[in-house]
N, C-alpha and C positions, 0 to 999 in steps of 0.2 A: 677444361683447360683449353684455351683458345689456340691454335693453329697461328706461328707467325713467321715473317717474312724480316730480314736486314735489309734496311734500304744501304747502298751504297754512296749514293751522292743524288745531288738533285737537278732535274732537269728544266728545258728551257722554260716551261711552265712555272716551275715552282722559284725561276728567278722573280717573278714580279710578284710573287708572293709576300716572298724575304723582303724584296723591298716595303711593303706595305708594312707590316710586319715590323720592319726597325727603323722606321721613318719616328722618331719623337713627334709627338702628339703638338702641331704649331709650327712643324720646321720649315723653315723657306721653302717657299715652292719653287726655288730658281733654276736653271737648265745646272748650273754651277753642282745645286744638292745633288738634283739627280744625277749628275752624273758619278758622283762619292758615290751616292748609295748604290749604282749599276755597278761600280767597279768591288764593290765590298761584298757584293751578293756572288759576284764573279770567282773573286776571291773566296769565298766561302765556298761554294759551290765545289772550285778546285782542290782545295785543304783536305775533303775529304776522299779522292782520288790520290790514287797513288803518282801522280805528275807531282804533288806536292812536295817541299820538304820540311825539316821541322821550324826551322826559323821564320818561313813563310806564312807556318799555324800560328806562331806565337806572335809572330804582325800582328798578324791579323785578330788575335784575339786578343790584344793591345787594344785593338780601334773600337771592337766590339764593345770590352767592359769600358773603355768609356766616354760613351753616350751616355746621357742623362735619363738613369732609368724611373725617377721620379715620373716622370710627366709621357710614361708611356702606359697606353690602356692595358688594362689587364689581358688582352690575349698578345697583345706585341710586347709585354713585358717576358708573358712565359715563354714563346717563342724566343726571345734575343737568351734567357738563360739555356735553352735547351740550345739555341744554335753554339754557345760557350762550351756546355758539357759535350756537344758531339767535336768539336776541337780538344778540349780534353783528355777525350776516350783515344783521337790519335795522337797524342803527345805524350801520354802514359798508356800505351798497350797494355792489354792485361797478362800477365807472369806466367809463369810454364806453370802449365797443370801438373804440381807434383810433390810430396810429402819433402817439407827439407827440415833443416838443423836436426839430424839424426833423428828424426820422429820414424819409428818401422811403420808399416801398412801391418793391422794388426790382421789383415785375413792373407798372409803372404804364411803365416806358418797354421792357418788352417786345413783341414783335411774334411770339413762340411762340404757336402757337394755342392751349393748354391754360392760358396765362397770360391768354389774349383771353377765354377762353371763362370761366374764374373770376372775372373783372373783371366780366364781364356779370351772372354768377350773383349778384354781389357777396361773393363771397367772398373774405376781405381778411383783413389782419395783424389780429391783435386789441390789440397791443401790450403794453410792459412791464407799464405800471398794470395791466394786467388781468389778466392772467397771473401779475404777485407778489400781488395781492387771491388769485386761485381758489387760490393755492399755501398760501395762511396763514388765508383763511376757508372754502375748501370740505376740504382737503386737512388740516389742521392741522402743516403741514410747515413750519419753521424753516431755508428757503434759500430764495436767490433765481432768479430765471428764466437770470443766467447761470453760478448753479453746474447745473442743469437742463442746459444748453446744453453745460458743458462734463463733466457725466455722461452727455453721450452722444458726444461726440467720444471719449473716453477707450471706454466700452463696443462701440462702431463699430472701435476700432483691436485691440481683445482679440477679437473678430471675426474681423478681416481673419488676426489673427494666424493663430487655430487654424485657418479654412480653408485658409492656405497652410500649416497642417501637412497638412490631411488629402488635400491634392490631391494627384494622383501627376504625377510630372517630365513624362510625356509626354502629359498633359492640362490643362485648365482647369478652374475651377469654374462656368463656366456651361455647357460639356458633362456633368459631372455632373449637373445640375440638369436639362437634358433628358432627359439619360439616365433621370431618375427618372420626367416626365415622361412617358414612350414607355408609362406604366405607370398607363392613366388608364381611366375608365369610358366606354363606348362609346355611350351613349345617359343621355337626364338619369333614366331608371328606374333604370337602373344603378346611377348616381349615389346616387340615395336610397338603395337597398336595401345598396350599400358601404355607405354613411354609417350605417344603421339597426346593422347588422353590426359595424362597426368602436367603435360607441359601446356596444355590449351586452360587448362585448372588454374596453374602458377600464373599461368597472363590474365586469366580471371580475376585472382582473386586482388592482384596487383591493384589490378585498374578498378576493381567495386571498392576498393579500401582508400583510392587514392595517394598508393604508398610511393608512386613516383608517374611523371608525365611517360605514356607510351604512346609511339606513330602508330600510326596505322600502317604501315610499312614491318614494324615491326613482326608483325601476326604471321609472316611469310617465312617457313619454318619447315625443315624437313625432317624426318626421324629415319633412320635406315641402319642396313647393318653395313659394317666398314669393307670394302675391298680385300683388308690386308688384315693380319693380326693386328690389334692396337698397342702400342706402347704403356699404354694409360688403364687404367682396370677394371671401370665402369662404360665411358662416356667419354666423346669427346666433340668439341665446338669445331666448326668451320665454316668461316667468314662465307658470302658469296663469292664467286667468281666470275667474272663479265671477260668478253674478248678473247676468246682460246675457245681451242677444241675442246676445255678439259672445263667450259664454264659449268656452273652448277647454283642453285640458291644456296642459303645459310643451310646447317647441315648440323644435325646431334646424329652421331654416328657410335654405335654399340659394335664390339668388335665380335667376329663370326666366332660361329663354333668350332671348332676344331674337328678337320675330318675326319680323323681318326679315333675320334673319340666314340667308346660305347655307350649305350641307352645308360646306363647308369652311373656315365661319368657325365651325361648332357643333363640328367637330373641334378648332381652336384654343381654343375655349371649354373643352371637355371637359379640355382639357390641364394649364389649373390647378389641375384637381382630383385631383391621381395620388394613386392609393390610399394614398401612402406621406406625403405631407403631411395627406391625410383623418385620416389615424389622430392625429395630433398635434392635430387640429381638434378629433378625435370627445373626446379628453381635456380640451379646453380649456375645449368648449360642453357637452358630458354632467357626466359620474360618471368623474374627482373634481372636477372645476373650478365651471362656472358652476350647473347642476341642484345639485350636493350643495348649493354652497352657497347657494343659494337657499330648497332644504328645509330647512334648519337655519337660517336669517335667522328661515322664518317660525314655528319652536318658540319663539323669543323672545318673550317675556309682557310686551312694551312697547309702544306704539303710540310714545311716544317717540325710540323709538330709531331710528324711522322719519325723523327730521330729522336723522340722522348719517351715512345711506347714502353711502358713499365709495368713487369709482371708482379709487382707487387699492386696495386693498381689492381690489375686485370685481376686475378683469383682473389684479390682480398675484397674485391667489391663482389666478386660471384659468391662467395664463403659470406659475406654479408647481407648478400639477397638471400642468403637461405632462411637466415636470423628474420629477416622481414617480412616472408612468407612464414615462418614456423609461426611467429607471434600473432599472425593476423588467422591461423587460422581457427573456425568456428566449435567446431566439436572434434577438437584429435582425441586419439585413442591414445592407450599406453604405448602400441608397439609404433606409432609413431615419432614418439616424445624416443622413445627406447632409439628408433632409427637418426632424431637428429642430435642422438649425444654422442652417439655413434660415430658421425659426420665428424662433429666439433673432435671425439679425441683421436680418432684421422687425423686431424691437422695439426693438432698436438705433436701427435706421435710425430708425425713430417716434420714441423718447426724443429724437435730437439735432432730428430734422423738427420736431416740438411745438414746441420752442424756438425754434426757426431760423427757421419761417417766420410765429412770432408777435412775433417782436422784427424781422423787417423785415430779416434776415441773408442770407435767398434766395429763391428768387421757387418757384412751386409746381412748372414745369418742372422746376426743379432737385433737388426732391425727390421729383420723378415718376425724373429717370434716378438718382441715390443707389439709390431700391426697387430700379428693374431690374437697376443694378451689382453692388447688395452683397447682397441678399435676393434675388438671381434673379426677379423678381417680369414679369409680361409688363404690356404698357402700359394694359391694360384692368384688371388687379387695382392698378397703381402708382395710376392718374388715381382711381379709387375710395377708395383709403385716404386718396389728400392733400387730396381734395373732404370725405371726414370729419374733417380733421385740422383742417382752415380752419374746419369749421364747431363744432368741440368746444374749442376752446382751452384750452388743461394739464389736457389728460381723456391724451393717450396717450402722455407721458411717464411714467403710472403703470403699465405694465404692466411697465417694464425696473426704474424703483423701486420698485413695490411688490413685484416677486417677489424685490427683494433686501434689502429689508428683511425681510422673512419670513423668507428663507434667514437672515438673520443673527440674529432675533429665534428660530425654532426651535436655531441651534446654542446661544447662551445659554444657551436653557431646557434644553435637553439637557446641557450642560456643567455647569448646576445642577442640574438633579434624576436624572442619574444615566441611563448607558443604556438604552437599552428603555422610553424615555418620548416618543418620536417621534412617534408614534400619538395617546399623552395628550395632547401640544402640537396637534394638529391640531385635535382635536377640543373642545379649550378655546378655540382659535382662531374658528372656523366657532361656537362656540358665541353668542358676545358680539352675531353679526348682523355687517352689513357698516360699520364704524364707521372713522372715521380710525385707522388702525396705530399712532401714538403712545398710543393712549386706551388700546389692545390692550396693547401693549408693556408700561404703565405697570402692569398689572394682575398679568398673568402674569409678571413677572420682578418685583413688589414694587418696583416704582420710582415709585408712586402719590405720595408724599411731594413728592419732585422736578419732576413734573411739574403739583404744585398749586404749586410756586413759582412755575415759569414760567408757569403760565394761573391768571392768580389769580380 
C-alpha cells in the first residue's frame, strides 16, 4: 500500500500547467484567451484554499464544465474533469464520520478485548454518509456502500469455492497454509535479503514476459525494516523523497520486530512471512505493482493530476500485478498457487470487511476471525489489517474492485484493438497517473462522450 500525501492547492508552477491543460485543443492564441485562461487557473488555484467561498467554487465550476470538452486531448480532458471533482470535493465536504438513523455500533456492547481495545483507540464505524460520499467524490464510482457489501459477500463465497476445489480430501486449508508457512526466513536479515531477492525476480519476470514497459529507473529500489511499528501487516511502499533532511529512494519497508518479544514469539512472527506469500508481496510492493507505478505517475507533465490520486487505482493495479506475475510464472509449486489464493481471499475478505464494519454490520473481532478463517491470516497480521480498515474508510474495498475493473477494462481494450495489445493496454493505463478508473476507462475504450453525460 503506497504512502500518500493531500495536496492542498497548487502552486505558481502548476498555474501554467492548468493552463496548458484546459486550453481546447485550437483555441485563440490571443493575449485576450490568455488572459481568461490565467485568470481561471487563478481562480482555481484559490477555490481550493480556504480564502475561497462557496459561490466563488460554483463560478468557477460553471466556466470550467463549459468548455468544450470534445476537442480536448485526452490528458487535458482528464485533468479539466479531475480539476471539476477537486471543486466538488469542496462544495460537498465529506459528513461526520459516524453511525446515524439509529444504526448501534455493534462492538459498543462487546466485552472482546480487540473490540475494548479499538473503542479505546477510538476507532469506530465510519458510517453510510461517509462511505457513499468517499465512493462517488474520492472514487468517482456510481454504487453504493451496500452494493460494496454485497461485492464482497459474492467475491468471499467464489473464494471459499475454489479453495474447496484445491484442498485435498484428507486435509484442510488451513494445514495448507502452515504447511506453506514451515517455509519462512529464520531471522529478520533473512527476511529482508528474501524480500530484496524475490522483488528483483518480480522485475524479472515482468520484463522477460513483456507484461508491461519498465524504466530503467524503475530498478532503483530499497528493502528495509520500518523505523516504527507498521500499520499495515506485511509490507509497505514509499515513494522517493528529494529535497529534505528526511530524502530517501523508493522504499518496501517490513515492520521491526518487537523488542519485547521472546525467541519463540520471533519464531511465530517470522511465520507470516514464508517465502512463498513474500513473493506475491515482492509483485504487489515492487516491479509491476506499486514502484512501476509510481515511476510512470511521476512522467505525467501535470501537477493537476495530482488532485485525482485514487486508491482504487493504486491497490487494484498492485493486487493486479500480482495476477500478472502469478500467470507468467514458469514452474510454481503448490504452496505457491496455495499463497496467491491466499492474497486473493485477503482482499475478499477486505472488500466485504470495508463495508461491514463501516455501515455498523460487525464489530472488528469479527473480522479479526473472517482474516484468520478464510485468508489464513494469524491474529497479529488479522488485528493489523482491521486497525487499518477502521481507520481508512472505502480505501480497501478498492483493491478486490479495482483489480476487477482493470481485468474487465483490459479484456475490452484487447477485444477491441486486436491480440497482442496487452502490453499497449498496460502501459496507456500506468500512463494517465493514478486517476479514478472511470476517467481511465472513458479514454481508452472511447467512451469519453458518455461519461460527459454523466459528470457534466
Amino acid at each position: 500500500m503506497p504512502g500518500t500525501r493531500r495536496r492542498r492547492g497548487l502552486g505558481v508552477a502548476a498555474a501554467g500547467a492548468l493552463v496548458l491543460a484546459l486550453a481546447p485543443a485550437g483555441a485563440d492564441e490571443s493575449q485576450q484567451s490568455r488572459d481568461e485562461l490565467a485568470g481561471l487557473v487563478e481562480a482555481f488555484d484559490r477555490s481550493l484554499s480556504s480564502r475561497a467561498d462557496d459561490a466563488e467554487r460554483r463560478g468557477l465550476r460553471a466556466r470550467l464544465a463549459a468548455l468544450t470538452r470534445e476537442k480536448l486531448a485526452s490528458s487535458d480532458w482528464i485533468d479539466l474533469h479531475i480539476a471539476i471533482r477537486a471543486i466538488d470535493r469542496r462544495l460537498d465536504p465529506p459528513p461526520e464520520r459516524v453511525l446515524r438513523d439509529g444504526v448501534p455500533d455493534p462492538a459498543d456492547g462487546s466485552d472482546d478485548p480487540f473490540d475494548v481495545a479499538c473503542r479505546i483507540a477510538g476507532l469506530a464505524p465510519a458510517g453510510r454518509a461517509h462511505f457513499a460520499w468517499s465512493l462517488r467524490r474520492i472514487h468517482g464510482l456510481a454504487v453504493t456502500p451496500e452494493a460494496v457489501l454485497q461485492v464482497g459477500r459474492m467475491a468471499r463465497a467464489a473464494i471459499a469455492r475454489e479453495i474447496d476445489e484445491r484442498t485435498p480430501h484428507d486435509g484442510s486449508w488451513h494445514e495448507m497454509v502452515e504447511h506453506c508457512r514451515d517455509d519462512h526466513p529464520a531471522s529478520i536479515e533473512e527476511l529482508l535479503a528474501t524480500c530484496h531477492e524475490l522483488v528483483r525476480d518480480a522485475g524479472d519476470l515482468a520484463e522477460r514476459f513483456g507484461l508491461v514497459t519498465i524504466p530503467e529507473r524503475a530498478r532503483d529500489l530499497e528493502v528495509l525494516v520500518a523505523e516504527r511499528a507498521s500499520p499495515l501487516p506485511y509490507a509497505r511502499y514509499r515513494p522517493p523523497r528529494f529535497g529534505s533532511l528526511r530524502s530517501h529512494p523508493a522504499q518496501i519497508s517490513v515492520p521491526p520486530i518487537p523488542h519485547t518479544f521472546a525467541p519463540e514469539d520471533v519464531d511465530a512472527w517470522l511465520r507470516d512471512f514464508d517465502v512463498h506469500f513474500l513473493r506475491i508481496v515482492a509483485a504487489h510492493e515492487g516491479v509491476p505493482g506499486h514502484h512501476l507505478q509510481h515511476v510512470r505517475s511521476r512522467q505525467v507533465r501535470s501537477r493537476v493530476r495530482a488532485h485525482g490520486f485514487n486508491t482504487t487505482f493504486a491497490e487494484g493495479w498492485a493486487f493486479y500485478a500480482e495476477g500478472l506475475v502469478e500467470r507468467a510464472w514458469e514452474t510454481p509449486c503448490v504452496e505457491d498457487r496455495v499463497a496467491a489464493l491466499r492474497a486473493r481471499s485477503w482482499r475478499a475478505v477486505r472488500c466485504y470487511a470495508d463495508a461491514a464494519l463501516h455501515l455498523g454490520r460487525i464489530t472488528p473481532s469479527e473480522a479479526v476471525t473472517l482474516l484468520m478463517d478464510e485468508a489464513g491470516f494469524s491474529r497479529r497480521a488479522a488485528e493489523a489489517d482491521v486497525r487499518t480498515i477502521l481507520r481508512h474508510p472505502a480505501r480497501m474495498f478498492g483493491y478486490w474492485v479495482g483489480r476487477r475493473l482493470i481485468e474487465r477494462m483490459h479484456d475490452d481494450y484487447v477485444r477491441r484493438n486486436g491480440p497482442g495489445t496487452s502490453r499497449e493496454f498496460h502501459d496507456r493505463l500506468l500512463s494517465f497517473g493514478t486517476i479514478p478508473l472511470p476517467l481511465a476507462r472513458a479514454v481508452l475504450l472511447d467512451e469519453r462522450a458518455a461519461y460527459d453525460a454523466r459528470n457534466p
